[in-house]
BARO-520500 format. One record per residue (C-alpha): residue in three letters; x, y, z. Coordinates in steps of 0.001 Angstrom, whole numbers, plus 500000, padded with zeros to 6 digits. Layout:
BARO-520500
ALAXYZ ...
//
This chain:
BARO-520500
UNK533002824828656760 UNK532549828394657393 UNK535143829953660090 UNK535039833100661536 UNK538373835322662640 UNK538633838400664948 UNK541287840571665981 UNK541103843277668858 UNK539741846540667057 UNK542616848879667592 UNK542968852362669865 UNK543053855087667061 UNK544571857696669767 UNK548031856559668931 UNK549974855762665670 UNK549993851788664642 UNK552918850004665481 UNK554677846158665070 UNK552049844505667661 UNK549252845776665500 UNK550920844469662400 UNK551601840879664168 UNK547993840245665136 UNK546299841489661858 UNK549458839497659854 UNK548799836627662272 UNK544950836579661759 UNK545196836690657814 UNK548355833372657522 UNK545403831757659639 UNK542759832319657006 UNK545236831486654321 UNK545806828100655881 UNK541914827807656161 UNK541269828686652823 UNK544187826690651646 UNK541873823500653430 UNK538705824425651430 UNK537399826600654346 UNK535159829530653901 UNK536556832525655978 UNK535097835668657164 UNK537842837607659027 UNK537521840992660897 UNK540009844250662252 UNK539203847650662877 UNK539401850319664809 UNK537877851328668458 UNK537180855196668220 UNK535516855702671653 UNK536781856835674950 UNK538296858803677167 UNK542174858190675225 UNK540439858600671960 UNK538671862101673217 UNK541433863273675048 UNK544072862838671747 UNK541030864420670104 UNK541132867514672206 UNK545044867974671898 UNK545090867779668165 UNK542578870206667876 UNK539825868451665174 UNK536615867735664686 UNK535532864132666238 UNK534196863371662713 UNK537667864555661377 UNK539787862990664245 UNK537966859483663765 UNK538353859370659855 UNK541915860108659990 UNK543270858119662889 UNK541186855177661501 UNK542915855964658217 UNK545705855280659438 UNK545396851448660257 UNK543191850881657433 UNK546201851967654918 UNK548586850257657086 UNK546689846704656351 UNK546082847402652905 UNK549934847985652669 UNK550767844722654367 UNK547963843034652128 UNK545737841767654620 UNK542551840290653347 UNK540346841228656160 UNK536445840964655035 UNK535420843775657148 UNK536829846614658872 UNK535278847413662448 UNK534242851216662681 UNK532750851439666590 UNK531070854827665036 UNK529349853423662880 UNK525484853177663088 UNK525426849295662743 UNK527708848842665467 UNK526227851541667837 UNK522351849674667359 UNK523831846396668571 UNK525754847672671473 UNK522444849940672299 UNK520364846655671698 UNK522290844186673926 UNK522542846365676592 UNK518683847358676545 UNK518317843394676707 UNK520486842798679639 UNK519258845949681231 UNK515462844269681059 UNK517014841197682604 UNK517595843229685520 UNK521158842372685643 UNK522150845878685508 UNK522148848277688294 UNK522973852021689198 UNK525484852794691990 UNK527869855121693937 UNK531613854055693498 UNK534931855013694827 UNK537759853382693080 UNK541367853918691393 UNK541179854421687818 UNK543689853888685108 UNK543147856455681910 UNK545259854288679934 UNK543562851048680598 UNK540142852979680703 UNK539660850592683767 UNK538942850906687540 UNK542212848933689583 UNK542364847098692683 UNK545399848054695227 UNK546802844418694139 UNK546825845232690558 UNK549549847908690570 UNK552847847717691265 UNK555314848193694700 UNK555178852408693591 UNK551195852315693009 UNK551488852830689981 UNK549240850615686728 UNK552408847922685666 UNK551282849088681752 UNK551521852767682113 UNK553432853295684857 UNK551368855792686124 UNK549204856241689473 UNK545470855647688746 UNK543111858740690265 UNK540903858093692868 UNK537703858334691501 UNK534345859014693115 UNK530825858750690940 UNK527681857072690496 UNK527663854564687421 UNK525628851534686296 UNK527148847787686963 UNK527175844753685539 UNK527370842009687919 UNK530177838956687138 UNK530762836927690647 UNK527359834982689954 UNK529162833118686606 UNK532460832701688119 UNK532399829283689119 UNK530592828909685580 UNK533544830228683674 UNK536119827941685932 UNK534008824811684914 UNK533970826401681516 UNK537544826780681129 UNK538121823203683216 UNK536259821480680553 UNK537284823254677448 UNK541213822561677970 UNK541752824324674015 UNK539900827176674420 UNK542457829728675790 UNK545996828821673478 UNK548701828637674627 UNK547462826649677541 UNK549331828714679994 UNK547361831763679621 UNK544405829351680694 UNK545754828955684131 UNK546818832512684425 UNK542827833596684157 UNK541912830608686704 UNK544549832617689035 UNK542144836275688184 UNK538971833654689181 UNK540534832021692116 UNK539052835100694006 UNK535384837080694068 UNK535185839118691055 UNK534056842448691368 UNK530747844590689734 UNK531865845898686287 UNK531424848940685660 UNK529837849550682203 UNK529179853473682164 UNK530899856203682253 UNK528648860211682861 UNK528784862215680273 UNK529899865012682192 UNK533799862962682222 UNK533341860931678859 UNK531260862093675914 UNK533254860132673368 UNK531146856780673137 UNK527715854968673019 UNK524913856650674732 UNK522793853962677069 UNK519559853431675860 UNK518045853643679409 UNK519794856725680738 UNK521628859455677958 UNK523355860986680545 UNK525878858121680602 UNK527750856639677727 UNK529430853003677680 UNK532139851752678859 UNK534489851437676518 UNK534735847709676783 UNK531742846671676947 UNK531050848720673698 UNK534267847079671745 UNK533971843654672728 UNK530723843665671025 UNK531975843922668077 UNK532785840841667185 UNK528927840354667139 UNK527734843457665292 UNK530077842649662703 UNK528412839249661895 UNK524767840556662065 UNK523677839617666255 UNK520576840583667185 UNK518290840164670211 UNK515284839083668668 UNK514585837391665198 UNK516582835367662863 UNK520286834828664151 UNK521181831695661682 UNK523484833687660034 UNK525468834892662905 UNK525637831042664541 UNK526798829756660768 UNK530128832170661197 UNK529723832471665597 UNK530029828224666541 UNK533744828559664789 UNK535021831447666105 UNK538355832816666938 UNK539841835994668819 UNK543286836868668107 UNK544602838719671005 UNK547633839784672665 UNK548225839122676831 UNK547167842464678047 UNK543740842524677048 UNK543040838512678444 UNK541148839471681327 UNK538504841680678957 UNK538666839037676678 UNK538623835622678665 UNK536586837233681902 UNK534065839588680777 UNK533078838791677652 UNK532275835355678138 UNK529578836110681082 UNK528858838993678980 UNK527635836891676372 UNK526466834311678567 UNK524221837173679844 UNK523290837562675816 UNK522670833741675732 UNK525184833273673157 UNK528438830742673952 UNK531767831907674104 UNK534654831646670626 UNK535619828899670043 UNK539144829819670774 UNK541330832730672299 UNK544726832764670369 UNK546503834651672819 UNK550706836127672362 UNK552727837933674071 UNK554359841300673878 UNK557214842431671061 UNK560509844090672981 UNK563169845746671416 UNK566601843828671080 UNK567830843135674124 UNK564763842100675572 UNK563643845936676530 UNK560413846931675990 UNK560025848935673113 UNK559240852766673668 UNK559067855921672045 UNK560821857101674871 UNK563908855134674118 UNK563888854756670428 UNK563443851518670031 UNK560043851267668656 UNK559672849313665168 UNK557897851006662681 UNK556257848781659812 UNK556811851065657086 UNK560171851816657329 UNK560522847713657255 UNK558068847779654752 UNK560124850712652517 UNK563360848367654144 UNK562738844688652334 UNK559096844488651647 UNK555904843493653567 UNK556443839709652964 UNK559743838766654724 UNK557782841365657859 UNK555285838940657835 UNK557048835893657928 UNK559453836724660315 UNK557229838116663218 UNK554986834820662505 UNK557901832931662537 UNK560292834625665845 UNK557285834889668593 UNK557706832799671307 UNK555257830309672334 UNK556561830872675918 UNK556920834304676320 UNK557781837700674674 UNK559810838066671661 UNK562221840807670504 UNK562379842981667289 UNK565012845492665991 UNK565700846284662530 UNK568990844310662797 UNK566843841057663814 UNK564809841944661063 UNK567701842084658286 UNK568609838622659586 UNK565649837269659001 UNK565757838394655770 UNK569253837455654714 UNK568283833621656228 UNK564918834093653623 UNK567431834988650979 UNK570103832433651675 UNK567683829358652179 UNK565052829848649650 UNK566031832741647733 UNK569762831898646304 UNK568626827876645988 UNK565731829032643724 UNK568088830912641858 UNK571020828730641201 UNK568473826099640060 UNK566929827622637064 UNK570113829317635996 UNK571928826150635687 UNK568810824572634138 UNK568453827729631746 UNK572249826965630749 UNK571822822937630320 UNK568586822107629750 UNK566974825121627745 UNK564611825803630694 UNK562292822593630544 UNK561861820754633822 UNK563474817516633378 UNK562750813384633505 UNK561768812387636925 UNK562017808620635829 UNK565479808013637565 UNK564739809648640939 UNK567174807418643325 UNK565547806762646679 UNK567241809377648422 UNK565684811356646223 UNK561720810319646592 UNK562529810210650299 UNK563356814213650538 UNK560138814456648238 UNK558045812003650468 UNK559668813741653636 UNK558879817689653121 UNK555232816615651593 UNK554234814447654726 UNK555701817194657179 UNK553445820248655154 UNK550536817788654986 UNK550735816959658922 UNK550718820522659773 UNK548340821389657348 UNK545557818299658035 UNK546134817596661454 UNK547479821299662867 UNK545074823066664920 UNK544395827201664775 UNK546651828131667182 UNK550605830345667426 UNK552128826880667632 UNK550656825643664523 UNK551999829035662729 UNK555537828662664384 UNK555677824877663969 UNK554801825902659797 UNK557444828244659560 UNK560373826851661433 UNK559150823674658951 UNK559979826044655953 UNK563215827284656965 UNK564314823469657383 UNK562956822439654715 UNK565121825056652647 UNK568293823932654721 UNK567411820379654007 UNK567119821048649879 UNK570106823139650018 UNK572270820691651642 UNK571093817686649222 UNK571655820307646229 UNK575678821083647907 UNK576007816725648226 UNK575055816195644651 UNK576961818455643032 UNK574901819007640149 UNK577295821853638977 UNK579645818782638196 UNK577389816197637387 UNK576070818766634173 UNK579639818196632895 UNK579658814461632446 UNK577870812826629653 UNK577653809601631415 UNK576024811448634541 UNK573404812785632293 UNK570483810728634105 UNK571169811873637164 UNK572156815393636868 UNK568249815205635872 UNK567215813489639038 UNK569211815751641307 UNK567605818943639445 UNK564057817981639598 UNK564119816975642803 UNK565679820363643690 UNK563184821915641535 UNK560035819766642871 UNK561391820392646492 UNK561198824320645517 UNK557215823574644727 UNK556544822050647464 UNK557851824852649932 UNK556156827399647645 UNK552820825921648605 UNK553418825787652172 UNK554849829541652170 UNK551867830857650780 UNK550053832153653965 UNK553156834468654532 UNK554375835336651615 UNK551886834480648850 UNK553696837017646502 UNK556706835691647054 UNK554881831761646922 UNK553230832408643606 UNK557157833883642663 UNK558312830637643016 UNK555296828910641360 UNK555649830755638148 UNK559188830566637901 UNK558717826701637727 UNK556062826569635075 UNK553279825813637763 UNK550291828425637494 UNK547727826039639616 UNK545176827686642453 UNK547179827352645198 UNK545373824238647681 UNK546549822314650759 UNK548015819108648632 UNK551533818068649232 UNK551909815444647084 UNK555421814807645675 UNK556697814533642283 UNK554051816019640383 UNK555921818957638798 UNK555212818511635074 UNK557880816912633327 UNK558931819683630441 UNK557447822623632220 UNK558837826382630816 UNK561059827749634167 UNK562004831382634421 UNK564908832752635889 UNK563491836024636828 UNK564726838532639479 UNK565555837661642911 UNK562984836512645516 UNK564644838720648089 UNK567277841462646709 UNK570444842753648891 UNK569225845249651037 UNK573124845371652935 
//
């Protein structure tokens, strides 16, 4: 089966940050675990380099556009290559193929009549790039996100109508119960449709915003920001109005957006009738999360100094315990905090469960048994049952588990017991002891393959975070296989070469 994975294309008018890292991080362990089923992935990011933010940092840092927009887009292309995300194509709004699809859908909504030119007096949000109601902002007026008073705003612009589909996207969301995920972001967009939705707005003159997509019916407007970015999740797969679209339905009927909360409306609201307006379905799925906050459940901010930056983790411990723990410490009911002291703990509990058990396994093997992996013939039931245990959790998750955070959570927390599990049958059995006694020969053997078995098995389901660090843990046991989806136990081959190595995950104090 072919699948197809999105995340939000990225502002380039500030600096990337932790949230950018989770969703890309998030959207490539999801393709892992598809790939790791036999799937076929094709799996997007990129940048949005329109808009009035986008001009307006422009302006200040006193660039070129062309110059601006190469280097700020730079920026979170090197940042993914760092973290080794295998993203299949990276979203440039700029670009010419993206600019002829957003020209060409809204040329064929405009000839369906369904957009029109009006005045408009409204409050308007530079940060969000969006018009507000008086109920959208907080008890000071101000946008909840910015924190700042939207300007009263007075212009003519070009709409595109929503109220018409909104009982159509309540029946829609009614009836597809797994579309949004976590199911209680579903009911917080029924609450944004339990009342008339307004026009959208989908211009902006040039006279205010120059930085964007001019409409193909009028050039003295550009478009609005979202309706130019949402669209690319089509241009990148090869939409067009007219003509062959095979291609695009192969990769578009299993689709998923990876998003965080703030942009659900945009993403659950108006692109659906957008693209109901296109005649194309909605994704499959909306992965939504929530927000990171610094320790102490503060929001992070430059302002205070509590903002996470991924390279000095990166430069810290490496990309691969970053990845597992923000995959592994967001909440399925909420927001979830970061500091670089969470961060160290999550990599001492890496360290402590997998790391040091890998390690005292092939050193004592190294001093008793030359190395080779050895006899499984006397494997004691308690044994087989550890085996049979971690290789029918990995296969449930990785058979049965649906794309979704919980599936990704469920996988990791399963890791991290899984190590605490082999570690505490390693401490019972004493193998240290049993290598000493002659007479205990047989099952000093059992005790160490089933350690070292246990170790395979965990290396194969840690492979969408850490697939370094999983094909570490392969190698040092002799095992050099593709890595697939099959948890079956005991098949580590008897009188396989092991490798000490160095350590998975070093002291970083």
């Amino acid at each position: 089966m072919k699948k197809y994975i999105t995340t939000p294309i990225y502002y380039i008018n500030g600096a990337p940050h932790v949230g950018h890292a989770f969703t890309t991080i998030l959207g490539d362990v999801l393709k892992k675990i598809d790939q790791m089923r036999g799937n076929e992935v094709f799996y997007t990011t990129g940048t949005d380099e329109h808009g009035q933010k986008n001009q307006s940092s422009c302006q200040e840092c006193g660039l070129s556009i062309q110059d601006f927009i190469a280097q700020r887009s730079a920026n979170f292309q090197k940042l993914f290559d760092a973290m080794n995300i295998d993203y299949d194509f990276f979203v440039h709004t700029s670009s010419s193929q993206h600019k002829d699809v957003v020209r060409d859908a809204l040329d064929f909504i405009y000839k369906k009549g369904l957009i029109k030119k009006k005045s408009y007096e409204g409050l308007y949000c530079e940060g969000c790039e969006q018009f507000k109601k008086p109920s959208d902002l907080d008890e000071h007026g101000n946008c909840p996100d910015h924190q700042k008073a939207p300007k009263l705003i007075t212009e003519e612009n070009y709409f595109f109508p929503l109220e018409q589909d909104r009982q159509w996207l309540i029946d829609y969301i009614n009836t597809h119960p797994d579309w949004i995920k976590p199911k209680r972001f579903a009911k917080e967009v029924l609450g944004m449709l339990s009342e008339p939705l307004d026009d959208l707005c989908i211009s902006r003159p040039k006279s205010r915003v120059w930085l964007g997509v001019d409409l193909p019916f009028d050039n003295d407007f550009v478009t609005y920001i979202w309706f130019d970015a949402l669209l690319n999740y089509i241009s990148s797969i090869g939409w067009k109005s007219d003509g062959d679209n095979s291609a695009f339905h192969a990769l578009w009927d299993n689709s998923t957006h990876l998003l965080a909360k703030d942009i659900l409306k945009t993403h659950a609201v108006y692109w659906p009738i957008m693209l109901k307006a296109l005649g194309i379905n909605p994704p499959q799925h909306l992965i939504v999360h929530g927000y990171w906050l610094g320790e102490g459940g503060v929001k992070m901010s430059k302002s205070l100094g509590n903002v996470v930056d991924p390279y000095e983790v990166m430069n810290l411990m490496g990309i691969e315990p970053l990845r597992f723990y923000l995959c592994n410490a967001m909440s399925l009911s909420g927001d979830a905090q970061i500091s670089l002291d969470l961060l160290k703990q999550g990599y001492k509990q890496l360290a402590n469960n997998i790391g040091n058990l890998q390690m005292r396994v092939l050193k004592m093997i190294a001093k008793n048994l030359d190395g080779l992996v050895p006899s499984n013939a006397s494997l004691l039931a308690e044994d087989k049952a550890l085996l049979e245990n971690l290789a029918n959790t990995f296969t449930r998750i990785y058979k049965y588990g649906e794309h979704s955070l919980e599936l990704v959570n469920e996988l990791s927390t399963e890791i991290l017991k899984a190590g605490d599990a082999v570690n505490a049958y390693f401490a019972a059995n004493t193998p240290w002891i049993l290598a000493k006694d002659e007479s205990q020969r047989e099952r000093y053997e059992a005790v160490i393959y089933t350690t070292l078995d246990a170790l395979r098995l965990i290396a194969l389901a840690v492979y969408p975070f850490m697939p370094i660090t999983s094909e570490k843990i392969l190698a040092s046991l002799g095992v050099h296989d593709s890595i697939k989806a099959e948890f079956l136990p005991m098949k580590l081959p008897v009188q396989a070469q092991t490798v000490v190595g160095e350590p998975l995950f070093p002291f970083i104090g």
